[in-house]
C-alpha positions, 0 to 999 in steps of 0.5 A, a space after each residue: 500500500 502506498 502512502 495516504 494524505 489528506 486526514 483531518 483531525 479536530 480534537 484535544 491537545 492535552 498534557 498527559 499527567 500519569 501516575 503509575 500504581 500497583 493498584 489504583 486507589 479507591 474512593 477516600 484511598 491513597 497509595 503509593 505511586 511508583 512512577 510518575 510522567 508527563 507527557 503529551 496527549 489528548 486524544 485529538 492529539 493522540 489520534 492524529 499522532 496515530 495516524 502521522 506515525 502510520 504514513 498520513 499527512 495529518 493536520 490537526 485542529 484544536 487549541 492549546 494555551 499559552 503555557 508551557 505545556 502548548 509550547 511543548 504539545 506543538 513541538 511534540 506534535 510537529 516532531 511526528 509530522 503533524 501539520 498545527 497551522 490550525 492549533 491555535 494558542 488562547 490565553 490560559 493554561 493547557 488541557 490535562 489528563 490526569 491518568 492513574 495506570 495500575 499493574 495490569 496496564 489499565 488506567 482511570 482519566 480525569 481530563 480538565 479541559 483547558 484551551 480546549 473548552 474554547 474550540 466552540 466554532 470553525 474558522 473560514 480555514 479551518 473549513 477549508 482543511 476539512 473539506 481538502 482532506 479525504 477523512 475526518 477524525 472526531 472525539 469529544 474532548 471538544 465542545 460538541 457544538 465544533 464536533 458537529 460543524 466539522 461533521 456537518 462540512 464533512 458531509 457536505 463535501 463528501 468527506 468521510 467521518 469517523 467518531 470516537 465518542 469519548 468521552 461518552 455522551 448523549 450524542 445530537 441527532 445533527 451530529 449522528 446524522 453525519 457520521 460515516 463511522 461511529 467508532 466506541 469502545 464496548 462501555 461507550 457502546 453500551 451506554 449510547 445504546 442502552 445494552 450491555 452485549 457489544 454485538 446487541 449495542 452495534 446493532 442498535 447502533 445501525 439504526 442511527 449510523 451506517 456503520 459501527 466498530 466497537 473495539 474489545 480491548 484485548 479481545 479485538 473488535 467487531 464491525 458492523 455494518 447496515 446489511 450485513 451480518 456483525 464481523 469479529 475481528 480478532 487482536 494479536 496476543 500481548 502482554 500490556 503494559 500500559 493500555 493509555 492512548 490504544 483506543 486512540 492509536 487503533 483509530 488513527 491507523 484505521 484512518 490510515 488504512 481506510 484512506 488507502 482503500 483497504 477492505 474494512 476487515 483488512 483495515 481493522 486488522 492492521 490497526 489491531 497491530 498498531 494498538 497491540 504495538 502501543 499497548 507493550 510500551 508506556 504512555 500515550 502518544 509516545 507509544 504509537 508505532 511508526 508504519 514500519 513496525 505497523 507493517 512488520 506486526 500486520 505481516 507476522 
């Protein structure tokens, strides 16, 4: 496959604020952390890196602050080729994450928002990277009122969209109504839907989107789309270390993958290798795994 250009990614740029622990603490509980890092994040920022790192020329639109930490999100974004003409700077801090990862590579997120709460509106240019590119990438780390603009320019000029709902929401019918691609993990599907069985919430899904993966951790991901019968595509083995950013990582290289014009099967296989690549290594974006590693997982 050669390499695709063209995706664009509205979203959050966060500071990664991450805590390593034997085990996470419960409520009015405090433990002993081993470890503790900052690194960049936000899973705008994430997914674009994501799809930079596996062969796309990726540009992202969003908001960092004035700090520090915007200086460095931008540095980290362009060092992985991400095109941030369309990161603004506002006044004021940074979006943060704070993450807790326990032994077992799970993890619990607080996001406070930052520069991001400000990403309300598209600009004039904005628009026009959206309509130039050939898919755009959404989450909802955002005000939903800008998801549902760049949706709605999306559709417009035949752009496909892809939606990771996080975090979880009710979602508008204007927004759902212009996605091409709903793309939860198995508890976001599941409070969307109203049904606990990931096969049961992907179909409920059908009746509002026309199509739907819903990705099963280390049990894969299934696909499902209107007139056909639900695909489970399976993940390669590991050990996690660290599962932060994986959802985010899969994302961005089926978004790679779907621009090349894989066939979705094809596609979602080759994303579970860059999110089965991601998840041996801690930390979010410093995780993602460059097309080269992509392919060679995908081969063996």
């Amino acid at each position: 496959m050669s390499t695709v250009s063209g995706i664009a990614v509205l979203g959050s740029a966060n500071m990664d604020l991450v805590a390593y622990v034997a085990k996470a603490p419960q409520r009015g509980e405090t433990v002993t952390g081993r470890e503790f890092r900052t690194a960049p994040g936000g899973k705008g920022a994430n997914q674009a890196v994501a799809a930079a790192r596996a062969g796309a020329t990726v540009s992202l639109i969003g908001a960092v602050g004035n700090d520090t930490s915007g200086l460095r999100l931008r540095s980290a974004l362009e060092a992985s080729g991400v095109v941030t003409d369309r990161l603004r700077t506002a006044e004021g801090p940074s979006g943060t994450a704070h993450v807790v990862v326990d032994d077992e590579g799970g993890n619990s997120i607080v996001v406070v928002p930052g520069a991001n709460a400000g990403v309300t509106s598209l600009t004039p240019r904005d628009e026009e990277t959206i309509r130039g590119a050939g898919l755009l990438l959404l989450q909802l780390e955002i005000p939903v009122e800008a998801v549902v603009a760049g949706a709605r320019v999306a559709r417009a000029h035949g752009v496909r969209t892809v939606l990771t709902p996080a975090p979880v929401r009710q979602l508008p019918p204007e927004l759902l109504d212009r996605v091409d691609l709903l793309l939860p993990n198995e508890h976001e599907a599941a409070a969307l839907a109203g049904v606990a069985d990931p096969r049961g919430a992907a179909l409920a899904l059908l009746e509002r989107v026309p199509e739907v993966v819903v990705t099963l951790g280390e049990a894969g991901c299934l696909w499902a789309a209107r007139g056909t019968e639900p695909v489970a595509v399976p993940a390669p083995r590991v050990r996690a270390v660290d599962t932060t950013g994986a959802g985010d990582t899969f994302a961005g290289a089926l978004a790679v993958a779907l621009t090349e014009g894989r066939p979705m099967p094809d596609a979602l296989r080759w994303a579970a290798a860059a999110a089965s690549l991601s998840v041996q290594r801690p930390g979010a974006s410093a995780s993602m795994p460059y097309r080269s590693e992509i392919e060679a997982r995908y081969a063996s």
